[in-house]
C-alpha positions, 0 to 999 in steps of 0.5 A: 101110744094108742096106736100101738095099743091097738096095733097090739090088739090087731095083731093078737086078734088076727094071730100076727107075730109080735116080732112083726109089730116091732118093726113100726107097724102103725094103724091108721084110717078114715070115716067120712060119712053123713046125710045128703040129698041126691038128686038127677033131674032134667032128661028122661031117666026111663024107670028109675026115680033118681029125684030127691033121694035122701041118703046115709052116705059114706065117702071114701072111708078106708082102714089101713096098715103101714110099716117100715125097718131100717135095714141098715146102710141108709136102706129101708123097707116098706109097705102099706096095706089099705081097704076101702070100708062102708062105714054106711052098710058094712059090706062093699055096696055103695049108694047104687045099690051095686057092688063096689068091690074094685074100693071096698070089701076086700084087703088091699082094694086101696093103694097097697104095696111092698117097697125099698128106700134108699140114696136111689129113689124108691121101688114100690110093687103092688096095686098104686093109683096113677093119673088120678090124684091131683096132690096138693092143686085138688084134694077137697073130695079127698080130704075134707068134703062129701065129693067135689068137681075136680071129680069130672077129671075122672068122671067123663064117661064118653071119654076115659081117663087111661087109669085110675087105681091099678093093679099088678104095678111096679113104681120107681120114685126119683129122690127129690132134687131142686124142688122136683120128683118123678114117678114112673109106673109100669104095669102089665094090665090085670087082665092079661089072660093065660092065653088069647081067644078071638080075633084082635086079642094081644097082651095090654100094658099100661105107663104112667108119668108123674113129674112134681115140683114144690119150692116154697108155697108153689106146687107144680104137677104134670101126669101123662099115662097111656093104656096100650091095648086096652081090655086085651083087644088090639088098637084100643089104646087111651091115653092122657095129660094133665097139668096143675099149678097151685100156689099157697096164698095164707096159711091153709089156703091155696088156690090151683088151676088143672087142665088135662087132655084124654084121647081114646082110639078104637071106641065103641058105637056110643048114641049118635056121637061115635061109630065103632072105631072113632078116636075121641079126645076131650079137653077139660080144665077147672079151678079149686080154692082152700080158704081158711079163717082160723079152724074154718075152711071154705072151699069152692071148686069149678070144671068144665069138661066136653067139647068131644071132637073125633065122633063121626056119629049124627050129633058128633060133639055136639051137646057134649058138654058138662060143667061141675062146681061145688061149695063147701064149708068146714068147721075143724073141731080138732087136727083130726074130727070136722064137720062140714055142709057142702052143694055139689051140682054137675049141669050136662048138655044133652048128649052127656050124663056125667055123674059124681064119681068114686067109691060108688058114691053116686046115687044112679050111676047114670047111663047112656038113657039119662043124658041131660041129665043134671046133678045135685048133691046137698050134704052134711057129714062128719070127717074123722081121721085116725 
């Protein structure tokens, strides 16, 4: 009935039609903000004083809308509409200092779309994540903390993931059968121009795969998307795999294990461990643990990522290791408010500068001149859904 109430409020506030809030328009939201410590220590970090930094930060807070009607005949459409929001500043800047705009700010700068339901499946347009969640096998940055180091998966930044959130996307999922789903998306690109300028200029696309299977307290989740001709230059093509397991041992809790494989062609020149043209992959894998005791929850994660193989630079892979982990404890105070103290840490070797990454979260970010150096994150904060 609040929802409604305030859906009602929106609505008149923004000049929507009721006619629209009777189709089950519901609202709905997150605020996950509080008081941490950043710090980046341990390599030359140039000018920039990445030591102690003591923050008001916002995770991941997002407002959105969602809806749906029964067109009849076992057929019904859909949509979401999500924006990221900076509960900390309220504007679209995050703890860099620099614009955030691809999260926050705008409307629809989140998973956003237009879909029909039916026997069939589902077909979705709009701007939806690929690649990038992990389901059930790693929600803890997600859901309940600050930031945890399932982010590595996303985070290397010599070797990309292929995508993350996409725009302009077309998604088809399957109907559930025998425990298993998939979900196909296609996309154009983004960036796509009117026409081509330069030489090794052609059309980009991107496909990803997401194929899931839940049978009692098991989860199973197997991702594979590929970027062709990645910014609209020929040959650059990435390309990733991702498999996770997890199992629900107890009530609120499960234990999971990822692993995943990227692979990217046609790089850049980057330090001493890749010349222009390189292929470089990377292998990366880690655990995550959810353990509840009644309205407690510990979590407790650990990624190791690196081992870069393809570099014909002078160090090529060596030093290009990184390790993140965190810890985290959670008092529930009710099914939606909780608070909670969490440590996160990433220890880089010294060709690496992996950050915490997501909704420019991070404090530096760091760059190619701060490689070596190692993060730590302690924090309490306040998460609240609506």
């Amino acid at each position: 009935m609040q929802k409604k109430l305030i859906v009602l409020a929106v609505s008149g506030a923004l000049g929507v039609p009721l006619a629209a809030v009777a189709q089950n328009v519901s609202i709905y939201g997150r605020a996950n903000v509080g008081l941490d410590n950043y710090a980046a220590t341990g390599a030359s970090l140039g000018t920039a004083n990445f030591v102690n930094r003591t923050r008001i930060f916002d995770s991941g807070s997002r407002l959105g809308f969602r809806g749906r009607e029964n067109l009849g005949g076992g057929m019904e459409a859909y949509f979401q509409l999500e924006t990221g929001v900076n509960w900390d500043s309220g504007g679209n800047f995050g703890q860099s200092g620099t614009s955030n705009a691809a999260s926050t700010g705008f409307p629809a700068s989140r998973d956003s779309f237009l879909g029909l339901k039916a026997g069939w499946g589902e077909l979705s347009f709009g701007r939806q994540s690929i690649f990038w969640a992990n389901g059930l096998n790693a929600q803890t940055g997600a859901n309940y903390i600050n930031a945890s180091a399932d982010g590595l998966l996303t985070g290397l930044q010599l070797v990309a993931a292929p995508v993350t959130r996409q725009s302009n996307v077309v998604a088809y999922t399957s109907p559930r059968m025998g425990g298993v789903d998939l979900l196909v998306s296609f996309s154009p690109s983004t960036q796509e121009p009117a026409s081509f300028t330069g030489a090794g200029q052609t059309k980009g696309s991107l496909l990803g795969l997401n194929l899931k299977y839940r049978m009692g307290a098991l989860y199973v989740q197997a991702d594979h998307a590929a970027t062709k001709n990645n910014g609209n230059v020929q040959g650059v093509n990435n390309t990733g795999d991702k498999l996770g397991v997890s199992y629900a041992y107890a009530p609120g809790s499960r234990a999971a294990f990822i692993y995943q494989r990227l692979q990217n062609k046609m790089v850049g020149a980057i330090g001493s461990i890749s010349l222009a043209g390189d292929t470089l992959k990377t292998n990366t894998w880690g655990v995550n643990l959810e353990h509840s005791i009644g309205q407690l929850g510990l979590y407790a994660g650990y990624f190791r990522g690196g081992d870069i193989s393809g570099g014909s630079g002078a160090t090529g892979a060596t030093g290009t290791k990184s390790t993140a982990y965190h810890f985290a404890v959670k008092q529930h105070l009710s099914k939606r408010t909780g608070i909670y103290a969490s440590y996160n840490a990433i220890k880089n070797e010294a060709n690496v500068f992996t950050d915490f990454p997501g909704g420019a979260y991070t404090s530096g970010p760091l760059g190619a001149a701060n490689a070596g150096a190692d993060v730590k994150i302690w924090g309490v904060g306040v998460h609240h859904s609506f």
